[in-house]
N, C-alpha and C positions, 0 to 999 in steps of 0.2 A: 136785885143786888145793888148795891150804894156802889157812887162813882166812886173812883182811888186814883189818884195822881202819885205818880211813883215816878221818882227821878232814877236815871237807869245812867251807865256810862259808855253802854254800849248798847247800838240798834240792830234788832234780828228782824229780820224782814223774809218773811216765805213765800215761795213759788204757791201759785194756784195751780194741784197736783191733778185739777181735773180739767175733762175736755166735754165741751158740748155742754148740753143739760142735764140736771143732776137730777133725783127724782125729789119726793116730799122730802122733811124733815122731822124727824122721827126723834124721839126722846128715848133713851136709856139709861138704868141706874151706873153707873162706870165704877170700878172697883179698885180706888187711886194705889192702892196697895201692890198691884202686879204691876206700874207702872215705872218704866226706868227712866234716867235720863236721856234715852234716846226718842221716847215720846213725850216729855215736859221740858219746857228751854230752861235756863236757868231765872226766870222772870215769874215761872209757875205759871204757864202758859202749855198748855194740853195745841200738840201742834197740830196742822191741819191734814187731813189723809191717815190718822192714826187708823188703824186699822180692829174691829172690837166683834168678839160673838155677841150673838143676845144676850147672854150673863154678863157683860158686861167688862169683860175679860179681853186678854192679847190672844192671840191663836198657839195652843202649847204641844201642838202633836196629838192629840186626842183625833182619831179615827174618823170618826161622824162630825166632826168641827166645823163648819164652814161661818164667812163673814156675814156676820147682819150688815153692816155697815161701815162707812167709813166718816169723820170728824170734818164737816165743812169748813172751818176754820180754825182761825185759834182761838181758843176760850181759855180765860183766864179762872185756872180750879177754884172756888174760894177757901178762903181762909191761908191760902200760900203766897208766900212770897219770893222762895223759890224752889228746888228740886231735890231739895235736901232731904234724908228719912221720909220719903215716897212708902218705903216697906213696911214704916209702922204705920202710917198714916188711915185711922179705921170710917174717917167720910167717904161715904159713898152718892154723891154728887148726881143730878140729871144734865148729862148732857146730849148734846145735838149729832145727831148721826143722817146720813145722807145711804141709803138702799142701792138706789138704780145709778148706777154712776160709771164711767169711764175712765180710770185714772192713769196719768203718764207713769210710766217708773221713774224713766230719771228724775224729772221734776221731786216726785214721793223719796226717791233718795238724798236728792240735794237739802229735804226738808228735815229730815229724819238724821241725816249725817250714817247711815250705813244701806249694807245693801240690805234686800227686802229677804226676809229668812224662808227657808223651806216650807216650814209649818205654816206660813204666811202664803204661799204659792201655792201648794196644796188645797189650803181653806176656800181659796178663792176661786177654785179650780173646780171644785166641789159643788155637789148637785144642793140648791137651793140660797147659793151666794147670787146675789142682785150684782156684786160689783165687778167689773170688768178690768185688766190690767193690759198696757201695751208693752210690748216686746223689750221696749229696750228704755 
């Protein structure tokens, strides 16, 4: 991906949402189209701890759901500049996912700007999810 210098007028800066060691990093097709602006900043920036099945999807209540992963950083989607029409948007991107992992809530909440959803807690709770969440 070619560098981009991008003058911003405001800086976001995210909490690191995990604790300890994280396991490999793992690639997944991401499906920018389920993604709202509570998972991309307004800079088009996929935020760090986003939470994704193997399809490459949010977690949406489906039964057998659980997390492959969660987004070690922030990664900048390409082709956006920012978070605009996410829903039409038909790239479907490889990004970086992290399996074995430990994540704060709060921290994942202060990043995200809400709290963590049912279907989200569920997934993770779920037999075959690598990622771990704490309490509070």
């Amino acid at each position: 991906m070619p560098i981009e210098i991008v003058t911003v007028t405001q800086n976001q800066s995210y909490g690191n949402p995990f604790i300890g060691d994280v396991g490999q990093v793992e690639h997944i097709k991401l499906d920018v189209s389920v993604l709202t602006t509570d998972e991309v900043d307004s800079n088009g920036y996929l935020k760090p701890g986003v939470l994704l099945k193997s399809t490459g999807v949010l977690p949406d209540g489906t039964a057998s759901e659980y997390i492959w992963g969660a987004t070690p950083e922030a990664y900048k989607l390409p082709g956006r500049t920012g978070n605009s029409s996410l829903g039409s948007d038909t790239t479907d991107p490889l990004v970086p996912v992290v399996r074995d992992c430990l994540i704060n809530r709060d921290i994942w909440e202060d990043n995200m700007g809400r709290a963590m959803t049912a279907y989200e807690l569920a997934a993770i709770a779920r037999a075959g999810s690598h990622v771990k969440i704490t309490t509070t």
